[in-house]
Each structure stands twice: as structure tokens, then as C-alpha cells.
ZATI-379806 format. One record per atom (N, C-alpha, C): x, y, z; residue number from 0; atom name. Coordinates in pm, whole numbers, plus 50000, padded with zeros to 5 digits. Layout:
N
R     px     py     pz  resi  name
R      X      Y      Z   NUM    CA
...
//
This chain:
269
R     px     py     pz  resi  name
R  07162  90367  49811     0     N
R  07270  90275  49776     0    CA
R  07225  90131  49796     0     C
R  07230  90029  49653     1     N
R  07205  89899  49692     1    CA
R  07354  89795  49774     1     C
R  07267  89772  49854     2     N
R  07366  89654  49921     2    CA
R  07389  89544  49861     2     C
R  07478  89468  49863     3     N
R  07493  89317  49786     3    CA
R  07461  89237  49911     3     C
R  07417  89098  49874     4     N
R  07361  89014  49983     4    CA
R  07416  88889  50003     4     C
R  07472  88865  50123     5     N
R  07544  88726  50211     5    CA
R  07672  88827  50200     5     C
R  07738  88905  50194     6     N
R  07877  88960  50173     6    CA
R  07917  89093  50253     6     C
R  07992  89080  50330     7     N
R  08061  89173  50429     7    CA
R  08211  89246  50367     7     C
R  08226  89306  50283     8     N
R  08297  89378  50242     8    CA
R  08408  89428  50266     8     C
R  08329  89502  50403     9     N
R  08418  89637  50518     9    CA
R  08452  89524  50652     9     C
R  08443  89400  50612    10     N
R  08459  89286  50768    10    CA
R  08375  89389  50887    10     C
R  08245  89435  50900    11     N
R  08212  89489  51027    11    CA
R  08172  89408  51096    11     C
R  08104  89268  51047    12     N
R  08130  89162  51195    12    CA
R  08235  89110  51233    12     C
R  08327  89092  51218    13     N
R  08465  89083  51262    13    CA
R  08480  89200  51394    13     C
R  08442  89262  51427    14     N
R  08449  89378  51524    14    CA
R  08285  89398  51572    14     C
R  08212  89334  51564    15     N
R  08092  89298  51639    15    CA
R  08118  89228  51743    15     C
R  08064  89245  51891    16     N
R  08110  89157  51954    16    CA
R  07962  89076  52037    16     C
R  07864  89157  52014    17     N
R  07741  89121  52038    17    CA
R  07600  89122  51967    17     C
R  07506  89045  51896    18     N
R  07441  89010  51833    18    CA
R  07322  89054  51916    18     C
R  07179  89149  51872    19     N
R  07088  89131  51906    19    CA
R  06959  89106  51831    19     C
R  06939  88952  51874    20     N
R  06873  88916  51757    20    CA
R  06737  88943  51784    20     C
R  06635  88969  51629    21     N
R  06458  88986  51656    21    CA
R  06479  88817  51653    21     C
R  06304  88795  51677    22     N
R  06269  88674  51696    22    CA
R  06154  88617  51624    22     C
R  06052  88662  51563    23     N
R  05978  88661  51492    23    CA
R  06028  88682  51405    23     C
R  06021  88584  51252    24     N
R  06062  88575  51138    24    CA
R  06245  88595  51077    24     C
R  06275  88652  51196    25     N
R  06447  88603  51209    25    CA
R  06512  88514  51278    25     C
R  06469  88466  51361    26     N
R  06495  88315  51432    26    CA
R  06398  88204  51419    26     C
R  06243  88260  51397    27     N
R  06162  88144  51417    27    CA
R  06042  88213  51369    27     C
R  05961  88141  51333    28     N
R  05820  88133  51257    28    CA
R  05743  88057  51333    28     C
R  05683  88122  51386    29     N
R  05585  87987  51532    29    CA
R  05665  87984  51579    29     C
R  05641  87814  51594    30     N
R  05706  87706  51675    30    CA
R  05881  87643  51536    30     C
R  05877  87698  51475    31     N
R  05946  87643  51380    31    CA
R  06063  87719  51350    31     C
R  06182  87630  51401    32     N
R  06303  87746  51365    32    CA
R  06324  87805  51189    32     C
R  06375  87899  51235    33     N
R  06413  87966  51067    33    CA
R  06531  87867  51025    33     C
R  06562  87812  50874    34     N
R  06685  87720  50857    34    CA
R  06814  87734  50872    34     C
R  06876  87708  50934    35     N
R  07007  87746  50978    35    CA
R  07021  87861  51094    35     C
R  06925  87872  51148    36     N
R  06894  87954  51267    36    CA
R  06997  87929  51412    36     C
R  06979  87759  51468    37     N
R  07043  87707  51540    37    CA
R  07185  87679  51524    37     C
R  07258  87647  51397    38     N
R  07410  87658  51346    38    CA
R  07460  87833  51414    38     C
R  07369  87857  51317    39     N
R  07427  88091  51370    39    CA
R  07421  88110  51517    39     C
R  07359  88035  51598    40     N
R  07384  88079  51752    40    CA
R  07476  87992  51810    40     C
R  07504  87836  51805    41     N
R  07646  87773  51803    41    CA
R  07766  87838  51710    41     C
R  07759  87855  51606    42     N
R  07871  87944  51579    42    CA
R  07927  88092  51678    42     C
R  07813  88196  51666    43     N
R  07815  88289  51779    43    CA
R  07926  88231  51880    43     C
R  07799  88154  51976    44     N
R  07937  88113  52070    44    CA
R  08061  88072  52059    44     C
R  08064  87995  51954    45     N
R  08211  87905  51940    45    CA
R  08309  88032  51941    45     C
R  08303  88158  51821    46     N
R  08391  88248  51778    46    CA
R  08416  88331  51907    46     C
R  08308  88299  52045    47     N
R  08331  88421  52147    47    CA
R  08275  88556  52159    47     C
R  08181  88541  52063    48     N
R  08115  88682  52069    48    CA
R  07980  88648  52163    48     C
R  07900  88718  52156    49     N
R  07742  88719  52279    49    CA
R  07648  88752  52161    49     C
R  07517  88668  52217    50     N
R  07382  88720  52173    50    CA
R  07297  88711  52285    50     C
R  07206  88810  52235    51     N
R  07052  88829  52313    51    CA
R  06976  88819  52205    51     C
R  06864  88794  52285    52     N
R  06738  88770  52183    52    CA
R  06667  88890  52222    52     C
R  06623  88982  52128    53     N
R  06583  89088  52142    53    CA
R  06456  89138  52054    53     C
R  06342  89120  52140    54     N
R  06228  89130  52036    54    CA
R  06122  89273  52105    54     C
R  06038  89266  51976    55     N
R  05949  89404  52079    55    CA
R  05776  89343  52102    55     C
R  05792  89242  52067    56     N
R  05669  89146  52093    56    CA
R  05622  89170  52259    56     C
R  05532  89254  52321    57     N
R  05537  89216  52422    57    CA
R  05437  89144  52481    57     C
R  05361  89076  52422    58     N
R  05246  88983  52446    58    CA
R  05318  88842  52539    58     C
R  05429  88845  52567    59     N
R  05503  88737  52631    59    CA
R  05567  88815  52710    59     C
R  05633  88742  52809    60     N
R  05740  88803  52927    60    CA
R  05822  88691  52887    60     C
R  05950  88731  52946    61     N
R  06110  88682  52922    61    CA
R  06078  88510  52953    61     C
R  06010  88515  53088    62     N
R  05998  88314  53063    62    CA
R  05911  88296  53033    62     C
R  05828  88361  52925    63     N
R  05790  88258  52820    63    CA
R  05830  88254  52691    63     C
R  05916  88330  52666    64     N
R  06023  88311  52539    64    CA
R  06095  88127  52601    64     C
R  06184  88176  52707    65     N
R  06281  88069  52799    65    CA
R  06179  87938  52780    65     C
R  06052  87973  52772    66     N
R  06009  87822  52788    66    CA
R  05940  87741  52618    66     C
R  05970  87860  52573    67     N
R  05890  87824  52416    67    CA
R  06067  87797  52310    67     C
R  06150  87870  52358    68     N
R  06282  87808  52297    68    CA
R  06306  87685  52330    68     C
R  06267  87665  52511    69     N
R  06328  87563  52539    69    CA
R  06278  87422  52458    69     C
R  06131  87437  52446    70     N
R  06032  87316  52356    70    CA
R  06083  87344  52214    70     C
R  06165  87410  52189    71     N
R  06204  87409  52039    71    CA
R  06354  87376  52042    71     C
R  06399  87321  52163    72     N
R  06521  87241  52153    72    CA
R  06632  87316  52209    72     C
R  06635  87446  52246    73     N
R  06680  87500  52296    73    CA
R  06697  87554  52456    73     C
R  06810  87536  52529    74     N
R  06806  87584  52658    74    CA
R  06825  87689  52733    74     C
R  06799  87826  52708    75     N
R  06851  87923  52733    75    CA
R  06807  87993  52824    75     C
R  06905  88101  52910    76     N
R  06899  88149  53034    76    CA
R  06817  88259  53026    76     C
R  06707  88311  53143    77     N
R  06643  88465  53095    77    CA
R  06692  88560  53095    77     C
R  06816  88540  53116    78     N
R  06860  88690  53072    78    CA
R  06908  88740  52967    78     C
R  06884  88586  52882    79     N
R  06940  88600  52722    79    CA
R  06837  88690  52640    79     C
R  06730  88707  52720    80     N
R  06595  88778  52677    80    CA
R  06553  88862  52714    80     C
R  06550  88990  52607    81     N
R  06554  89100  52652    81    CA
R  06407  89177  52535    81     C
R  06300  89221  52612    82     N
R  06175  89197  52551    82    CA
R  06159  89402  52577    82     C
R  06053  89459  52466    83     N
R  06012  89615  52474    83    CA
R  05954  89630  52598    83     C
R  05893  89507  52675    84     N
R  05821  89469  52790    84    CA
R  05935  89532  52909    84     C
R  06002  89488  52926    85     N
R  06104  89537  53017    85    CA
R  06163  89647  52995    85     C
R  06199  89677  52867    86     N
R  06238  89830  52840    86    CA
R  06173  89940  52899    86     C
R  06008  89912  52897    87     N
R  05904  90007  52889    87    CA
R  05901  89980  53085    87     C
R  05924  89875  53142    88     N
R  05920  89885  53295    88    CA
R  06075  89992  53324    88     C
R  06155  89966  53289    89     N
R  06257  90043  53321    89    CA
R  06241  90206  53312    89     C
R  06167  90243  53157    90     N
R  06133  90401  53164    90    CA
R  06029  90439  53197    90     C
R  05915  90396  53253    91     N
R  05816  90442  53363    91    CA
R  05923  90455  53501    91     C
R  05960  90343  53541    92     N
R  06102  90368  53646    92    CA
R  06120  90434  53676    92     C
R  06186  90499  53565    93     N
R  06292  90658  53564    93    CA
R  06198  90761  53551    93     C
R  06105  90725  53412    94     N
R  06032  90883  53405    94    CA
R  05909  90938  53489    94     C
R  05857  90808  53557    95     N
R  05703  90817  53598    95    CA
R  05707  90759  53706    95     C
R  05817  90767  53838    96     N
R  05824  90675  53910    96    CA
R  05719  90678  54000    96     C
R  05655  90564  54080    97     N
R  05550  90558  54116    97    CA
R  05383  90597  54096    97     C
R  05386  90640  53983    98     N
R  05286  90649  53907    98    CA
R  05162  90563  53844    98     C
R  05091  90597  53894    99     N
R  04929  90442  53860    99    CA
R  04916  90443  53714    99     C
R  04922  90331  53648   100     N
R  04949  90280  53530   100    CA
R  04842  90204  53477   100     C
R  04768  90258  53361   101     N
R  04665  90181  53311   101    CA
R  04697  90074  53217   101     C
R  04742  89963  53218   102     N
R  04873  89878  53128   102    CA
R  04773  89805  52994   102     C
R  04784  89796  52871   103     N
R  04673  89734  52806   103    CA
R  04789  89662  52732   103     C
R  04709  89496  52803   104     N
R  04859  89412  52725   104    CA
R  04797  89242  52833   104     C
R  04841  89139  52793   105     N
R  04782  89039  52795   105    CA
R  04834  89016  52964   105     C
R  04790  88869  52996   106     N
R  04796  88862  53155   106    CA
R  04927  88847  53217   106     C
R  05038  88791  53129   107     N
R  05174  88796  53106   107    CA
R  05250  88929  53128   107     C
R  05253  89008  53032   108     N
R  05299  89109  53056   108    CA
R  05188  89220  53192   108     C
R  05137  89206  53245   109     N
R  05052  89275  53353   109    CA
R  05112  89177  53460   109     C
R  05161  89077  53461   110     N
R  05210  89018  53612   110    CA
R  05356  89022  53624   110     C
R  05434  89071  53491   111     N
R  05542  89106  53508   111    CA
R  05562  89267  53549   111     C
R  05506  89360  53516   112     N
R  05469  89493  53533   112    CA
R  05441  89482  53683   112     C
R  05385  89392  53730   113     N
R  05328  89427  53888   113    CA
R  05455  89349  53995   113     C
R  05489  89247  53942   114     N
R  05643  89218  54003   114    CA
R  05751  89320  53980   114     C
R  05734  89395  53905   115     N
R  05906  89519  53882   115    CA
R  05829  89601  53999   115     C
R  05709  89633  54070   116     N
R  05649  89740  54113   116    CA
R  05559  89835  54073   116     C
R  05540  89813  53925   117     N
R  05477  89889  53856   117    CA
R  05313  89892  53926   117     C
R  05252  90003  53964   118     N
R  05115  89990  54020   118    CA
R  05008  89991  53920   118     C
R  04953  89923  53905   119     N
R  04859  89886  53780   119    CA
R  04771  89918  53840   119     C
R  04666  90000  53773   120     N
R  04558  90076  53809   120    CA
R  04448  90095  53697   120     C
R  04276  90050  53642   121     N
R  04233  90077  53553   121    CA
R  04118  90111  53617   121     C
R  04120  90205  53720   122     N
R  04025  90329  53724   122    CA
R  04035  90448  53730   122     C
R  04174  90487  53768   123     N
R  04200  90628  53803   123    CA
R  04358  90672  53749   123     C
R  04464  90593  53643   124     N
R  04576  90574  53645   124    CA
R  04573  90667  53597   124     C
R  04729  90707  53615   125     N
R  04820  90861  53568   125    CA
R  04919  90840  53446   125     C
R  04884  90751  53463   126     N
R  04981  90707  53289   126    CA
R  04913  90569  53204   126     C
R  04883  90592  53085   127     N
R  04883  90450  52972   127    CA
R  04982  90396  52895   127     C
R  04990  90319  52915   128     N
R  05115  90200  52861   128    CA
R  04964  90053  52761   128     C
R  05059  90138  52649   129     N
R  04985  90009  52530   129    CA
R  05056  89929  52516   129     C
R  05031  89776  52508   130     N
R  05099  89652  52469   130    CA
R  05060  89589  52341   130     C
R  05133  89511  52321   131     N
R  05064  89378  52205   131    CA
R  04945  89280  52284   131     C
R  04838  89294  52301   132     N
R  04738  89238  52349   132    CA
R  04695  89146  52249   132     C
R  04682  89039  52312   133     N
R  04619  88951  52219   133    CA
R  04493  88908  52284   133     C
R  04484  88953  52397   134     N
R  04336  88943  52496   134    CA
R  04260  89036  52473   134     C
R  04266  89193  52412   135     N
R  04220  89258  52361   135    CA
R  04061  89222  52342   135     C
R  03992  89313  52417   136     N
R  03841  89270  52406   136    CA
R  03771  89480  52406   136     C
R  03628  89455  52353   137     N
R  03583  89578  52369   137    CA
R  03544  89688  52465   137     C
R  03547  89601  52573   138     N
R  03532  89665  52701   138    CA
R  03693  89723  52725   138     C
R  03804  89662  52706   139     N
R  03927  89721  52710   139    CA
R  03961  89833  52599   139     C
R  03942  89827  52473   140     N
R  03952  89936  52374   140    CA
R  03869  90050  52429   140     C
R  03763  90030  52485   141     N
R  03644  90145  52522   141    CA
R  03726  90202  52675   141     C
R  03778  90154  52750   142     N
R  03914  90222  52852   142    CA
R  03960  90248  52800   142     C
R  04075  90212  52751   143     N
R  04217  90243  52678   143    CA
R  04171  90441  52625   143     C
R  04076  90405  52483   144     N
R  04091  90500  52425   144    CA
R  03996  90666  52543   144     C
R  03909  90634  52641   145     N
R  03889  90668  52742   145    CA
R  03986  90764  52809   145     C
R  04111  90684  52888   146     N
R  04216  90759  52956   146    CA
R  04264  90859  52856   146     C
R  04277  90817  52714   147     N
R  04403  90837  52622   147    CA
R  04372  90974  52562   147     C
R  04244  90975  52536   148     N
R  04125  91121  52543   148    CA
R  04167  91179  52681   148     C
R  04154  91182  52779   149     N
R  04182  91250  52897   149    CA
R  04290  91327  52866   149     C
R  04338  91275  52797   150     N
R  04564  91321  52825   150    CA
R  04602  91322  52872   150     C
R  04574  91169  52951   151     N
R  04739  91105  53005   151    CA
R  04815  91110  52940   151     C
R  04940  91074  52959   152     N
R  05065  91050  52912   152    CA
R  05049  90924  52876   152     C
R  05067  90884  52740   153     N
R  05095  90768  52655   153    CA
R  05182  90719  52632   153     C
R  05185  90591  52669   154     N
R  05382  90496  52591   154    CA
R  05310  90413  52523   154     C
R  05379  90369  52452   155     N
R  05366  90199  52373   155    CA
R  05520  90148  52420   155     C
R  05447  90014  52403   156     N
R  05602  89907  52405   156    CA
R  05684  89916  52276   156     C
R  05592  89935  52173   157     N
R  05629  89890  52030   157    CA
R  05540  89928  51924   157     C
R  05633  89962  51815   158     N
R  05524  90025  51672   158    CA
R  05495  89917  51590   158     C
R  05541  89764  51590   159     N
R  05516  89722  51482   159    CA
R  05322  89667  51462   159     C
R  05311  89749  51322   160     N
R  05178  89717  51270   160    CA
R  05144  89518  51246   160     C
R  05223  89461  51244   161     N
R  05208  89317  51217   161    CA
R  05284  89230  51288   161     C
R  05223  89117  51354   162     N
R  05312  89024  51381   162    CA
R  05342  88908  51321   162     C
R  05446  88838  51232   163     N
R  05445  88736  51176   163    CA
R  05420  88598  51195   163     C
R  05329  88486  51170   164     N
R  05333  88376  51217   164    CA
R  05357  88270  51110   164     C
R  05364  88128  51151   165     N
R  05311  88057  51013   165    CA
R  05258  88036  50944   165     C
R  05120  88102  51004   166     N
R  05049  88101  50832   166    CA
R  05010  88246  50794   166     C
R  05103  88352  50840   167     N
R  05060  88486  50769   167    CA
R  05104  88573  50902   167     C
R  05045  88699  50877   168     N
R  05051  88814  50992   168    CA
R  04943  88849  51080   168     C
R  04967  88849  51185   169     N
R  04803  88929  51300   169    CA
R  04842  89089  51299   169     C
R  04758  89112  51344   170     N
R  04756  89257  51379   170    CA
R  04847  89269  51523   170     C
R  04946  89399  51476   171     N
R  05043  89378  51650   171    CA
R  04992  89540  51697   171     C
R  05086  89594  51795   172     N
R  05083  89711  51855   172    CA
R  05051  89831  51802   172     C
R  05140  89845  51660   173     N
R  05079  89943  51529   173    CA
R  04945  89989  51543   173     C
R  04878  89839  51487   174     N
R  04759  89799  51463   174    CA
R  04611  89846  51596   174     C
R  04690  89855  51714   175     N
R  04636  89921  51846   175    CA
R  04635  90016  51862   175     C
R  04717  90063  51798   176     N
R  04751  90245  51797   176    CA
R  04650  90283  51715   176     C
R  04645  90248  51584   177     N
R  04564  90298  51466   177    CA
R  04434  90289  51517   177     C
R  04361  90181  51657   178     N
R  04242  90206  51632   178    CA
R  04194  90299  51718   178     C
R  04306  90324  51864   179     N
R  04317  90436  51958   179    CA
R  04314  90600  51904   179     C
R  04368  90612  51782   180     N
R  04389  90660  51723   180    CA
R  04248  90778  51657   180     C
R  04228  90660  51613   181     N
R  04103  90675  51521   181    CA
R  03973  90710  51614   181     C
R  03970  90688  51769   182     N
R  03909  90730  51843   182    CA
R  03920  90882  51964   182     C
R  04083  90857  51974   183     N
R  04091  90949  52086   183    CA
R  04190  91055  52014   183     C
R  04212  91059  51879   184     N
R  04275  91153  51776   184    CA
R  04432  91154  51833   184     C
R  04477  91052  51909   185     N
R  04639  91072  51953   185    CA
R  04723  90960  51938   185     C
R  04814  90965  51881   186     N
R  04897  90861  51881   186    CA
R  05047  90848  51984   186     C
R  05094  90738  52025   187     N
R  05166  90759  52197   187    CA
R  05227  90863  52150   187     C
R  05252  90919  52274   188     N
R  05370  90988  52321   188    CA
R  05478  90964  52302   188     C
R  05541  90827  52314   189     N
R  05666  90766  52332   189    CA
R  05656  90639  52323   189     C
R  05748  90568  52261   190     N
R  05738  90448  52199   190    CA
R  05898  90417  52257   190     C
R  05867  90285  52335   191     N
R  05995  90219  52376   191    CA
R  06067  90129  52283   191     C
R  06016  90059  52229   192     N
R  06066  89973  52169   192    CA
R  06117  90000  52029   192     C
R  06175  89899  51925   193     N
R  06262  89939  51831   193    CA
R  06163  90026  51737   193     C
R  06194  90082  51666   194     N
R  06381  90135  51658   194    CA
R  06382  90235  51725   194     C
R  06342  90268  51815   195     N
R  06356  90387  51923   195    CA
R  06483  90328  52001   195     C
R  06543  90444  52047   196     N
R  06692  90454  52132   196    CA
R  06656  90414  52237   196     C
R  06567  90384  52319   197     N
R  06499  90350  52448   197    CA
R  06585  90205  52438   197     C
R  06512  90126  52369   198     N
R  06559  89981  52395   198    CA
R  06702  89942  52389   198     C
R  06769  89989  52302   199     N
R  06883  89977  52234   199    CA
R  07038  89998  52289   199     C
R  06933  90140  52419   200     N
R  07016  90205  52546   200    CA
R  07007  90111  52652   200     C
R  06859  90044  52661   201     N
R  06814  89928  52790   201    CA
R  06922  89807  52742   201     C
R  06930  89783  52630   202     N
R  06999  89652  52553   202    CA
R  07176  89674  52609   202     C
R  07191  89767  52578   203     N
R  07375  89828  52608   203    CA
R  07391  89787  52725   203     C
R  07303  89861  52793   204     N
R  07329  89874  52979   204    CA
R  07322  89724  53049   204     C
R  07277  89611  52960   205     N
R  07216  89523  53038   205    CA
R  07311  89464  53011   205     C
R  07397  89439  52870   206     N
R  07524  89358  52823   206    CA
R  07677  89408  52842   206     C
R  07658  89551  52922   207     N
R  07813  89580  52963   207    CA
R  07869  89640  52795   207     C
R  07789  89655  52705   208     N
R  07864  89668  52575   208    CA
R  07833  89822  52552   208     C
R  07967  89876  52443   209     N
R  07916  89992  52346   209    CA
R  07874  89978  52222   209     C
R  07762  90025  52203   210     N
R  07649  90055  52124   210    CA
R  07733  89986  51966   210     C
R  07833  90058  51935   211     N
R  07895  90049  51855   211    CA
R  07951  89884  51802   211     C
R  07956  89786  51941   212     N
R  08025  89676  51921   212    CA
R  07911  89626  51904   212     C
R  07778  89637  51883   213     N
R  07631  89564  51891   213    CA
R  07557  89535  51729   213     C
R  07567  89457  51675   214     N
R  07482  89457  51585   214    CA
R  07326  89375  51558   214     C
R  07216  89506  51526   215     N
R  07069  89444  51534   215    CA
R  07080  89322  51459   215     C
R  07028  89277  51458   216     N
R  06983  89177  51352   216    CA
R  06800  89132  51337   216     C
R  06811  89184  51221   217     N
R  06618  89165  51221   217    CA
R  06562  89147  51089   217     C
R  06409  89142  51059   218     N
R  06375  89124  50892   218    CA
R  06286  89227  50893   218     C
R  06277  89387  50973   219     N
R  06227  89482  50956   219    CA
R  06304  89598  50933   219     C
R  06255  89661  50849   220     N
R  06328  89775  50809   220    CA
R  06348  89862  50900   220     C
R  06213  89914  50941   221     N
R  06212  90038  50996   221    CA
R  06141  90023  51135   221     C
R  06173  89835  51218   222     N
R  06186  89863  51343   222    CA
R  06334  89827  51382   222     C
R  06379  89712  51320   223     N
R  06520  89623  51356   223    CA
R  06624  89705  51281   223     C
R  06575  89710  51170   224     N
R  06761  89762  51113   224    CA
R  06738  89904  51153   224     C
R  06642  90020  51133   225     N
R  06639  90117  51184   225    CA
R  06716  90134  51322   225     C
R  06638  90045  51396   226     N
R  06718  90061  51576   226    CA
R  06841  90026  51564   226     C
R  06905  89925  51468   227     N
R  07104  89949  51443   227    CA
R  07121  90072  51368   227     C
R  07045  90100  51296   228     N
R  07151  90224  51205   228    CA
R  07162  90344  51242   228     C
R  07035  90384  51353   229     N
R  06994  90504  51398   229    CA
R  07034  90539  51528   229     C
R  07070  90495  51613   230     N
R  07132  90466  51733   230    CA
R  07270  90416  51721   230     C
R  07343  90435  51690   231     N
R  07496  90393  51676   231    CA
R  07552  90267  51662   231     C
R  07475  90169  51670   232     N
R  07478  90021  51627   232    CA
R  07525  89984  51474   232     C
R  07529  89846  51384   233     N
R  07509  89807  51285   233    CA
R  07356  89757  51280   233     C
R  07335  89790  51154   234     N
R  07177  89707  51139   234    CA
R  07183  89645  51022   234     C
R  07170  89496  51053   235     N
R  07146  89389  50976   235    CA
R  07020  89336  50954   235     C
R  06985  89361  50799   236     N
R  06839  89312  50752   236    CA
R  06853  89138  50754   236     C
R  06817  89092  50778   237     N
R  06761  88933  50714   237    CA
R  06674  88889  50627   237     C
R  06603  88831  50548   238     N
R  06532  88826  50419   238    CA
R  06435  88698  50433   238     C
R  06450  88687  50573   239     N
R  06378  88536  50614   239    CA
R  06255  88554  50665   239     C
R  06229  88733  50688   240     N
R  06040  88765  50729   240    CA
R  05975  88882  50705   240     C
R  06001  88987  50707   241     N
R  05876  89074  50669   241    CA
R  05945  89110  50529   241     C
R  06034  89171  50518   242     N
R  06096  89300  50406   242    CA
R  06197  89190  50328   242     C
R  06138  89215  50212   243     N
R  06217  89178  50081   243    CA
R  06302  89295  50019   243     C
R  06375  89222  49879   244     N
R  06447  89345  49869   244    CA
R  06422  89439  49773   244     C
R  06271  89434  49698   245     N
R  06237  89526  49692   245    CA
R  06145  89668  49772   245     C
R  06170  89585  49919   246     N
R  06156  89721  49994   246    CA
R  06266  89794  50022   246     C
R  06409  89698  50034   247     N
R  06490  89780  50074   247    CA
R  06490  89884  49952   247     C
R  06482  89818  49856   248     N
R  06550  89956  49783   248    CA
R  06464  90042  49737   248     C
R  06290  90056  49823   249     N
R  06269  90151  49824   249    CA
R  06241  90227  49953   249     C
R  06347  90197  50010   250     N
R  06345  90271  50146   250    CA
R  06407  90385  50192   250     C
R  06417  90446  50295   251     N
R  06506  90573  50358   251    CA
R  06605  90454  50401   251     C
R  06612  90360  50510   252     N
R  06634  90306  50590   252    CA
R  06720  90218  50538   252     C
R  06906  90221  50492   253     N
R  06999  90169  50442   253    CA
R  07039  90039  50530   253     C
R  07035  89925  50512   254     N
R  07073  89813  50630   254    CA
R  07250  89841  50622   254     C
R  07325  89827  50683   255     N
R  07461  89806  50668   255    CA
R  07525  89669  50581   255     C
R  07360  89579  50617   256     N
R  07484  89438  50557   256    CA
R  07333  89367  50548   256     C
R  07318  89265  50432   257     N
R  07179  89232  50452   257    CA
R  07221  89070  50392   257     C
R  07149  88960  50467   258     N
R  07177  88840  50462   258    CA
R  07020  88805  50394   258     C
R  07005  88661  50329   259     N
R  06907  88584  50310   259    CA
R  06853  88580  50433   259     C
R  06936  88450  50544   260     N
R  06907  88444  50668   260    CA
R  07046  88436  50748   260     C
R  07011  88462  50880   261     N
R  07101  88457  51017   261    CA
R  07209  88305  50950   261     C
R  07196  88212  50873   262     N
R  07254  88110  50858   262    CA
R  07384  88160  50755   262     C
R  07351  88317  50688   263     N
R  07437  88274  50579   263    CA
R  07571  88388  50659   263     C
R  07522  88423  50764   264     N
R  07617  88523  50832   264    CA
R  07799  88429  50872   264     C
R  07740  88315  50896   265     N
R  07858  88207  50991   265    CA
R  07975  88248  50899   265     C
R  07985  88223  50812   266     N
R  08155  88296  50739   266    CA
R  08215  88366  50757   266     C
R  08087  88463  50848   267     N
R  08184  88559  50832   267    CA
R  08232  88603  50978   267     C
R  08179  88547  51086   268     N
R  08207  88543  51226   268    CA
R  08372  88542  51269   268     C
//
């Protein structure tokens, strides 16, 4: 079924009461807000509803989102930031508690992992946790895929194959998998981040909300709007970064409501 675009029909944001927005290519490109990006989060507030910023990037921890919004004019609190990074500390938590952790992911996310408690370990660990590494060197791929051959137990933070910037895409977490992959013949176990129910459940619990009053908001099909449509949420495409609309309409993955950008939503708040 094609969706029509900027137009809410069934009013389902009208009964949204919390926004979780991606951040790459739906709020911002770099350093550079998306247009009308900053109006859609003053509106948000004005009408009384809540947002989080909700990304699966985990090559950053929560203050350094807090400090890269803030240089983009924005002042916002860390708890407005809610990263696959923290998701993925919460279900080692629960599933693997106290367990030595081989973490492959930049120096950021490894000093946040070791402040929750997480025991970081890269000689003898009982579990691998893949990140978005952007420190990524060959001596680390030659570990990684090492343990991952053993059969440990594997997580990722996140599936997405690309990360968007201003002048094009890098290779993201996907892209880590495929080469782990291609060496140790396994791909994770478990994947925290979108569109997996992991985050989406971490996202609920953290905002006091039901699932139902939450709508994603993202410009991926089948990590952002997937994690609203598939998990009991709304999922709202945006058209401002990865997926155009001739992917939607050749997709499994139906958005509920699909905007140009986060700017053309304000009408309907």
C-alpha cells in the first residue's frame, strides 16, 4: 500500500505523546541541522508532547551527542539521549551478568561500558559485543573474528550497513558484521539496536511511556520505521536521508505516515 506524503489522515499524531527521533540524516547531517529540524523540536514542546533522540550509532556515548548538539545551538539534557550503546549495557546486565566482555567499538563507547560495570576483557572474555568502530584497526578485526570463531556468544549494538554524513556514507556496524562474517562464518547472535524490540523496550522503560503512545521517527526503512511498526509503536519514514520513495514502495516494511522532513510534521502536532 502506497502512503501519501506530509498528510496524517487517521490524526495518529494527535495521540502520540512521545517522539523518538534517529539522528543521522533525520535531524542532522554532520554538523548541519536538517531544515526545519529545530522548529519540529520547539513545536514538540510547545504542544506538550516529549522527545528523545534515539540513535543506534554507537561510536559516541550520550555526552557526546549532549556536546555536539550543544555546538549546533542546542542545549539538551543526557537523558534526552538514548543511544544502542546503552541498550546493549542494559542486556548484557540482565542476560550475561558479570560476564568478561570482549567490546569492539571506539574509546567512547569502552569507557562508558566500564563505568555501567561492564568488565571489559580482550584476552579471555565470555562474551563479544560489536560496535560502530571507527578506530577499527587490523590487529582488532584479527581478535574480534578470533573469539567469534570460538563461539562466544555474539551481540551487536546495531545492523545498520552505512552511516550517513555530509559528503556521502562510511561503512557502519552492518559493514563489521559482513567482514566478521566472511571470516568466522557467523553473524551476531543478537542485535540490540533498531529495529529490534531490545531498544524500543529500553526506550519505553526509560520514558514511563506505552509503546503504543511512541512514535519512531527515522529515514530508514528497515532499522527506524521497522522498530515503530514491528514492536507496537508508529513508524515514521522521513525522506531527508537514506530511503527514498522508491524504496518504500519496494519494500515489506509499510511506514504508517511518511514526511519529506521532521519540519513538515508541525501541522499536525
Amino acid at each position: 500500500m502506497i502512503r501519501k506524503i506530509n498528510a496524517d489522515e487517521k490524526q495518529l499524531i494527535k495521540n502520540i505523546k512521545c517522539f523518538a527521533l534517529d539522528m543521522d540524516g533525520t535531524i542532522y547531517l554532520g554538523e548541519r541541522w536538517i531544515e526545519g529540524a529545530q522548529d519540529f523540536l520547539k513545536a514538540v514542546e510547545k504542544s506538550g508532547k516529549r522527545y528523545y533522540f534515539l540513535t543506534n550509532n554507537s561510536s559516541k556515548n550520550p555526552q557526546a551527542y549532549v556536546e555536539k548538539l550543544g555546538r549546533m545551538g542546542l542545549p539538551v539534557d543526557v537523558s534526552k539521549i538514548v543511544t544502542s550503546g546503552q541498550a546493549a549495557i542494559a542486556y548484557l546486565k540482565r542476560e550475561f551478568p558479570g560476564k568478561r566482555v570482549f567490546l569492539l567499538g571506539n574509546e567512547l563507547l569502552m569507557e562508558e561500558f566500564a563505568q555501567e560495570g561492564i568488565c571489559l576483557d580482550d584476552r579471555t572474555p565470555e562474551v563479544v559485543v560489536t560496535g560502530f568502530d571507527t578506530s577499527l584497526n587490523y590487529e582488532k578485526m584479527c581478535k574480534v573474528c578470533d573469539f567469534v570463531r570460538e563461539g562466544l556468544p555474539y551481540i551487536s549494538t546495531h545492523p545498520d550497513f552505512n552511516c550517513p554524513t555530509e559528503t556521502g556514507f562510511i561503512p557502519d556496524a552492518g559493514a563489521i558484521h559482513a567482514f566478521i562474517h566472511a571470516s568466522s562464518f557467523r553473524y551476531p547472535d543478537y542485535i540490540v539496536g533498531k529495529p529490534n524490540g531490545e531498544i524500543m523496550d529500553y526506550l519505553a522503560d526509560r520514558a514511563g511511556m506505552e509503546k503504543e503512545k511512541i512514535a519512531m521517527v527515522g529515514d530508514r526503512l528497515y532499522t527506524d520505521v521497522a522498530a515503530g511498526v514491528n514492536n507496537g509503536c508508529i513508524g515514521i519514514l522521513v525522506l531527508s536521508g537514506e530511503a527514498g520513495m522508491g524504496d518504500v514502495n519496494q519494500s515489506e516494511i509499510i511506514p504508517d505516515l511518511i514526511f519529506d522532513s521532521v519540519k513538515e510534521m508541525i501541522p499536525f502536532l
